[in-house]
C-alpha positions in Angstrom: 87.6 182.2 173.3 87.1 185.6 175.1 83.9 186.9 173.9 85.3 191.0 173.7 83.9 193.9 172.3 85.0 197.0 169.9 83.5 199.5 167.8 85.6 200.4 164.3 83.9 203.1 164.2 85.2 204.9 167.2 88.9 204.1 166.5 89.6 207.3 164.5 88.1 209.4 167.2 90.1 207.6 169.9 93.0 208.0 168.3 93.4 211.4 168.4 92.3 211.7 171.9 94.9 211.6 175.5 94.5 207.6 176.7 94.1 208.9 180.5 91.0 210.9 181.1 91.7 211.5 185.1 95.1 213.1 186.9 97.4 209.9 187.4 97.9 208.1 191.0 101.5 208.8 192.6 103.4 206.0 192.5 103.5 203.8 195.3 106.8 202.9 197.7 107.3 199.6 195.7 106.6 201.5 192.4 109.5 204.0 193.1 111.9 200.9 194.0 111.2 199.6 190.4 111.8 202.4 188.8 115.1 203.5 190.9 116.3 199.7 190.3 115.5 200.7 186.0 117.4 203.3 186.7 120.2 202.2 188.9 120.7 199.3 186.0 120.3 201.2 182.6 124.3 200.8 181.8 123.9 197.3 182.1 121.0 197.0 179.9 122.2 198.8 177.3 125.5 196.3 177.9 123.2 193.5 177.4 121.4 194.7 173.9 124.9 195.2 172.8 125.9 191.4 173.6 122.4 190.6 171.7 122.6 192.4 168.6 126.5 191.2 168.2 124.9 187.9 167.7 123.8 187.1 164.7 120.1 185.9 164.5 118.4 186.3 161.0 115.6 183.8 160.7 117.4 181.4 158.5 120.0 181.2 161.2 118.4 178.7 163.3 122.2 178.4 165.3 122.3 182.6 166.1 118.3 182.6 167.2 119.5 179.6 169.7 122.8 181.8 170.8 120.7 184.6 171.7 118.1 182.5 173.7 121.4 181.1 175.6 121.8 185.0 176.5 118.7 185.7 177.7 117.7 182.8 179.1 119.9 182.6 182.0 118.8 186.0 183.0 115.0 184.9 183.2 116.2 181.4 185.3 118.0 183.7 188.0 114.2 185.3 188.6 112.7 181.9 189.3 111.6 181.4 185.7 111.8 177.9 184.7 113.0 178.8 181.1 112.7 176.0 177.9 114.1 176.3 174.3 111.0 175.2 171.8 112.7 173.8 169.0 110.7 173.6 165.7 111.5 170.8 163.5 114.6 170.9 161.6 112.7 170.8 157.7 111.2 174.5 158.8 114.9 176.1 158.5 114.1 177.9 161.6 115.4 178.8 164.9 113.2 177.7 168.5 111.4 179.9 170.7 112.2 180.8 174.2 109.4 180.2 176.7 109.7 180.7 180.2 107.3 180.5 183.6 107.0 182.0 186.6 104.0 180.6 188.6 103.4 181.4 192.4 105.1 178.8 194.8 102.2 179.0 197.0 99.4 178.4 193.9 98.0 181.1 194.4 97.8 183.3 191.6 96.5 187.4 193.0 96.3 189.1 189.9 96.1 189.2 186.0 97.8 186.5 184.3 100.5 187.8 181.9 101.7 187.2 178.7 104.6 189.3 177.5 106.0 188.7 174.2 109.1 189.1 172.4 110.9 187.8 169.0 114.5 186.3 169.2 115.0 186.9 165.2 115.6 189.3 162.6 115.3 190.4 159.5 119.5 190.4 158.9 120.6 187.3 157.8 124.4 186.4 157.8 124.8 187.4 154.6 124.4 190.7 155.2 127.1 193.8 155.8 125.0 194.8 158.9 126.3 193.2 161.9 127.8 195.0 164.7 126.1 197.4 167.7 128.1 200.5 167.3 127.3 204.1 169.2 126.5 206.9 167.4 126.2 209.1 170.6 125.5 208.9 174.3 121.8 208.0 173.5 121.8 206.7 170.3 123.2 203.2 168.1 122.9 201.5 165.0 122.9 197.4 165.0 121.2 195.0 163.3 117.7 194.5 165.3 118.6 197.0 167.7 115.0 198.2 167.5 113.1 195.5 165.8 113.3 194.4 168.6 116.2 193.0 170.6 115.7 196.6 172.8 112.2 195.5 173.5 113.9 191.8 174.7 115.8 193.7 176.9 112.9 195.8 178.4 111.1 192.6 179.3 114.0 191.4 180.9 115.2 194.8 182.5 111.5 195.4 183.9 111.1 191.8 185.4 114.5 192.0 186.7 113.4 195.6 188.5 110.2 193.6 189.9 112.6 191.1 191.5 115.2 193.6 192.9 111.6 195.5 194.3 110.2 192.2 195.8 107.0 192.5 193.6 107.6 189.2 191.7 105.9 187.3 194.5 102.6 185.8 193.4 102.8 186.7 189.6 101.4 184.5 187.1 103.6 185.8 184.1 104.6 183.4 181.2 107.3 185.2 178.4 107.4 184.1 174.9 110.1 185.5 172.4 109.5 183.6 169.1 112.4 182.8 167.1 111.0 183.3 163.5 108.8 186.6 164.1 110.2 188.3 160.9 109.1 185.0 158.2 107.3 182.3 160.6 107.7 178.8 159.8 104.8 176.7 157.6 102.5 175.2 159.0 101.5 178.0 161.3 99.7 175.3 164.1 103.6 174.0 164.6 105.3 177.2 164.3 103.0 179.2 167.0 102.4 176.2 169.1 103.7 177.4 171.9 102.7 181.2 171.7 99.0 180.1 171.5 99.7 177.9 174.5 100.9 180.4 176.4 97.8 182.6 175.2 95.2 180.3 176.0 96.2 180.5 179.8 97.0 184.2 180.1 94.3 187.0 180.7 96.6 189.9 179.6 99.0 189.9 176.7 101.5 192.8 176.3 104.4 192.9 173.0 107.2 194.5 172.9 107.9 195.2 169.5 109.2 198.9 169.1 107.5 201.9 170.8 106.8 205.1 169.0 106.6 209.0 168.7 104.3 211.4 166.7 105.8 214.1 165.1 104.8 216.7 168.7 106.8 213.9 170.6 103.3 212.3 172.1 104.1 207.9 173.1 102.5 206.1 170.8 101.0 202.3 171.7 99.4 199.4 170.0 95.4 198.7 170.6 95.0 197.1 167.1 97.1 195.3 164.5 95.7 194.8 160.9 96.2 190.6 159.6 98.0 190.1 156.8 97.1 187.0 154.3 97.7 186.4 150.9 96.3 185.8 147.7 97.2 184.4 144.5 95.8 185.1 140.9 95.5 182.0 138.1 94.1 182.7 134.5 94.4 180.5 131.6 93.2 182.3 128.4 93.2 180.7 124.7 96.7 181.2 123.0 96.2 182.4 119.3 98.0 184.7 116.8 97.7 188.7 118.0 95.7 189.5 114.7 92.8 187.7 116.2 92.6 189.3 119.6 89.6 190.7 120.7 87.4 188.6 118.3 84.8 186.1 119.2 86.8 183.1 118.4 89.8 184.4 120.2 88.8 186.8 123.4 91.3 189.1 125.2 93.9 187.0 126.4 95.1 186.4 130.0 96.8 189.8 130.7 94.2 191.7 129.6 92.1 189.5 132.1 94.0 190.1 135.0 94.4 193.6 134.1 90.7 194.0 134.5 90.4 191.9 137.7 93.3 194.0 139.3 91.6 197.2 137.5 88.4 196.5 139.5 90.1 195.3 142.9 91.3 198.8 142.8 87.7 200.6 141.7 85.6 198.5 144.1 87.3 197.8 147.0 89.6 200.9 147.7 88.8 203.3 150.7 87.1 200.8 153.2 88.8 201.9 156.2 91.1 199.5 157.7 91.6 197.3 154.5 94.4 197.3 151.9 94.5 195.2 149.2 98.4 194.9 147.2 99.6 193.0 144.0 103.0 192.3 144.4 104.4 190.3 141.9 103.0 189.9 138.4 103.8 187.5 135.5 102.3 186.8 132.3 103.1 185.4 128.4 103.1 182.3 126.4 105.0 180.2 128.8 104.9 181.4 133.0 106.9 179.5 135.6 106.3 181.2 139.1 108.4 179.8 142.1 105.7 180.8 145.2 108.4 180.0 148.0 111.1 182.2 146.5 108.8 184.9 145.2 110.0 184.8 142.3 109.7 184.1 138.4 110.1 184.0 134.5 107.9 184.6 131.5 107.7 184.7 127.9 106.0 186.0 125.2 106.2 187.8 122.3 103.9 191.2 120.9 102.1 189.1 117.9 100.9 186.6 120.5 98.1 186.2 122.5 99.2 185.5 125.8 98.0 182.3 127.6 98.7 182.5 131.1 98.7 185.1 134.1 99.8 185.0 137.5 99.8 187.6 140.2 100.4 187.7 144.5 99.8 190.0 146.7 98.5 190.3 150.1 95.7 191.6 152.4 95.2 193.6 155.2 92.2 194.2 157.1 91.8 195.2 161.1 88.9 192.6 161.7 88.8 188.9 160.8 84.8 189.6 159.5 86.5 192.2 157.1 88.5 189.9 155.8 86.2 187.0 155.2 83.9 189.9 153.4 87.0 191.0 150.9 87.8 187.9 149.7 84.1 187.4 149.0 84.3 190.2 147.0 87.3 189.7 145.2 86.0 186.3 144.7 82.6 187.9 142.8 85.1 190.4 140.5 87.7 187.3 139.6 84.0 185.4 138.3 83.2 188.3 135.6 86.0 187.0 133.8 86.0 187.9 130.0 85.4 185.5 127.2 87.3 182.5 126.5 89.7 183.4 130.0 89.3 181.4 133.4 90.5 183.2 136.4 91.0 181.4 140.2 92.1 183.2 142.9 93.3 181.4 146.2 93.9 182.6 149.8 96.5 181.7 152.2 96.0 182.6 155.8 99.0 183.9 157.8 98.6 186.9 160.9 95.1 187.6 162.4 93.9 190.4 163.3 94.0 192.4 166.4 90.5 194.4 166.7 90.7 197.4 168.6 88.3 196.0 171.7 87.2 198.4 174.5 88.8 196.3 176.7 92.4 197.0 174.7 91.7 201.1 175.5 91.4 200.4 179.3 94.5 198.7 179.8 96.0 201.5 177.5 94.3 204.0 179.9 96.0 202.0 182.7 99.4 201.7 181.1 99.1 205.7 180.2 98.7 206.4 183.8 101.9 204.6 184.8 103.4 206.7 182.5 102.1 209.8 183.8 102.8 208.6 187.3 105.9 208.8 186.2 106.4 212.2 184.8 106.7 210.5 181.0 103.3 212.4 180.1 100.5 210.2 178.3 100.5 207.4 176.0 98.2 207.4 173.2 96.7 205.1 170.5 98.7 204.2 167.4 96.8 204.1 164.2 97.0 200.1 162.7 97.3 201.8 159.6 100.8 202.2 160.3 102.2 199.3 161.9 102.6 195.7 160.4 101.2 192.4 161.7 103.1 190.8 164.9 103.1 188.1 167.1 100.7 189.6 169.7 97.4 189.4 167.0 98.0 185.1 167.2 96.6 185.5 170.9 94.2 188.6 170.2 91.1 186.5 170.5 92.2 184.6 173.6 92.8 186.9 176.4 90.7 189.6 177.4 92.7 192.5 176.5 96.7 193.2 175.2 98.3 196.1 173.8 101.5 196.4 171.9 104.5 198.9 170.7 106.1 198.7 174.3 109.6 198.1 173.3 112.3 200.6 172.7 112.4 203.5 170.3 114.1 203.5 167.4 114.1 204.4 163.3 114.7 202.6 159.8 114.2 198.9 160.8 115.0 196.5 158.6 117.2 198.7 157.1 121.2 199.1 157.3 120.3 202.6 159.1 118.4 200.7 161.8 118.9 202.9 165.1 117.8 202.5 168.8 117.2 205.7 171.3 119.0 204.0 174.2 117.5 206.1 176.4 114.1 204.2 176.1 115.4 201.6 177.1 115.0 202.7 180.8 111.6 204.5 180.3 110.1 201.6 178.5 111.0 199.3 181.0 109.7 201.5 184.0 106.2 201.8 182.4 106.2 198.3 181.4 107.2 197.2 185.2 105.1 198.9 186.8 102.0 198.1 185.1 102.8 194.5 185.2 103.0 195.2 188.9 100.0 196.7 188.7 98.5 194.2 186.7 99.5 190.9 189.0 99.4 192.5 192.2 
């Protein structure tokens, strides 16, 4: 593990500040090639995110996640990648992960070695109405993961492709990953990111290309820190017993009045710590409870003259450091042990995205990839609060290189959503800043 540092308490000043602090370098001769070749090819990318988001790939289409690696991977294997499909096992309903390598011929690796990662899935399954990439306008389209992120799959594949066309592949040490369960990753999590950690355990830099983003003054916007997200369950058994009784010493609240005052407290005691969020989700409680955990779903009964004997709740956690995680659930832990008399309250964790801290070493390579940008005429790039985004793929191999930032794909609004949309004209400027810092990175 790299040992890496970070201060949480600097983040919100950072934030708000320009990621380049000195006038950017000109870009070199081969740095202008790559960004001409971007440019020379932008028809054809957007050709190719078409073809992509045509293709049907929710996560519980294990077939349409293969049929969009059989795209892509062809592309990768005409760079010198040697290109693999990692299949997961057919009980985990879900589709395989594309993993390709490009390794010097020579052995001789003269730069960082890269990570750049991608996810081959979405969150539209073939069920739903939203499946075809249509064009709203010259720079804009609506499709099915057009965004989130088959545009940032075709950035990775449009920069690499510009680094080849420059001659500035030669000597990179660059591995690409593009999961194929990003949106609701297979159980157990050791099989399921397998290969991703892999490939993070032998990279130094790791860059994800899930979508970029704008502030509201038009600034770029990238990813130094990504909160976890975990979950917990709530369990209280209480003593059943006609409502005339309740609140008396033989009797006690019940179970909903317990978890009222355990969810009641959560929200007194553990709102406002910065980078932590707490939510209950899903709430059930009565005589009789049945709660289905895999479908999220679930029935009770009960009636107003009886005290109720059972209580369940979900929700999930967020927090931006693994430490502050470990310390909420110790917390929530202490409030679930109050519990009132005659009710016995559990609460269980499960573990599912780690955190990305926001390390020093994250704000340099921002620096860096801000002065591409400004290089080429794109202005700065600055810090996105974690706040705002969600957990990806990139936090799994946080702790294992020594720096990665994310938000490097294309623009776009109202993922996951029938409105989904996808500024094709970021397609070209994402790739040139991501290709040129990659050449920058492995030169």
């Amino acid at each position: 593990m790299i040992a890496r540092t970070f201060c949480l308490s600097a983040l919100v000043s950072v934030l708000s500040t320009a990621a380049a602090a000195q006038a950017p370098a000109a870009l070199s001769p081969t740095e202008q090639r790559i960004a001409s070749h971007v440019d020379a090819h932008a028809a054809g990318a957007v050709a190719l995110l078409e073809q992509t988001v045509n293709i049907n790939s929710g996560t519980l289409n294990p077939r349409g996640v293969r049929a969009v690696y059989d795209v892509l991977a062809p592309r990768l294997q005409r760079l010198g990648f040697e290109v693999r499909y990692a299949a997961l096992p057919a009980e985990m309903n879900r589709g395989g992960h594309l993993v390709a390598r490009l390794r010097p011929r020579d052995g001789r690796v003269r730069g960082k070695k890269l990570l750049l990662i991608g996810h081959l899935d979405t969150v539209f399954e073939e069920s739903s109405p939203f499946q075809r990439f249509t064009r709203a306008n010259d720079s804009t389209a609506r499709g099915p993961g057009a965004a989130d992120m088959k545009g940032g799959n075709v950035v990775i594949v449009q920069a690499l492709e510009a680094l080849a066309g420059a001659g500035a592949l030669e000597g990179a040490h660059i591995t690409v990953v593009m999961t194929g369960d990003e949106e609701a990753p297979g159980r157990p999590l050791e099989i399921s990111r397998a290969a991703l950690l892999e490939a993070g355990r032998e990279a130094d830099v790791a860059l994800g290309f899930e979508g970029g983003s704008r502030d509201r003054e038009g600034a770029a916007r990238a990813v130094v820190a990504r909160r976890s997200s975990s979950g917990w369950t709530l369990n209280v058994q209480a003593r059943p017993a006609h409502s005339s009784g309740v609140f008396s010493g033989g009797v006690g609240a019940g179970a909903i009045y317990e978890a009222a005052r355990i969810l009641d407290r959560f929200y007194g005691e553990l709102r406002g710590e910065p980078g932590a969020t707490f939510n209950a989700g899903l709430i059930l409680g009565g005589t009789e409870v049945a709660h289905d955990a895999g479908a999220a779903r679930g029935t009770a009964f009960g009636k107003g003259n009886v005290v109720p004997e059972r209580t369940v709740v979900t929700g999930d956690i967020r927090t931006l450091t693994d430490e502050q995680l470990q310390r909420t659930r110790e917390r929530m832990r202490h409030i679930v042990a109050r519990g009132l008399p005659h009710s016995r309250a559990e609460i269980s964790f499960t573990d599912g995205y780690p955190s990305m801290p926001p390390t020093d070493q994250n704000y340099a390579l921002l620096r860096q990839y801000s002065g591409v940008s400004e290089a080429l005429g794109l202005g700065p790039v600055l810090a996105f609060d974690p706040a705002g985004r969600g957990a990806a793929d990139i936090s799994f191999v946080a702790s294992l290189v020594e720096a990665g930032i994310d938000g490097l794909g294309v623009y776009g609004d109202h993922a996951h959503t029938v409105e989904e949309t996808v500024d094709l004209r970021s397609l070209s400027t994402q790739a040139k800043r991501a290709a040129i810092l990659i050449h920058q990175l492995t030169r």
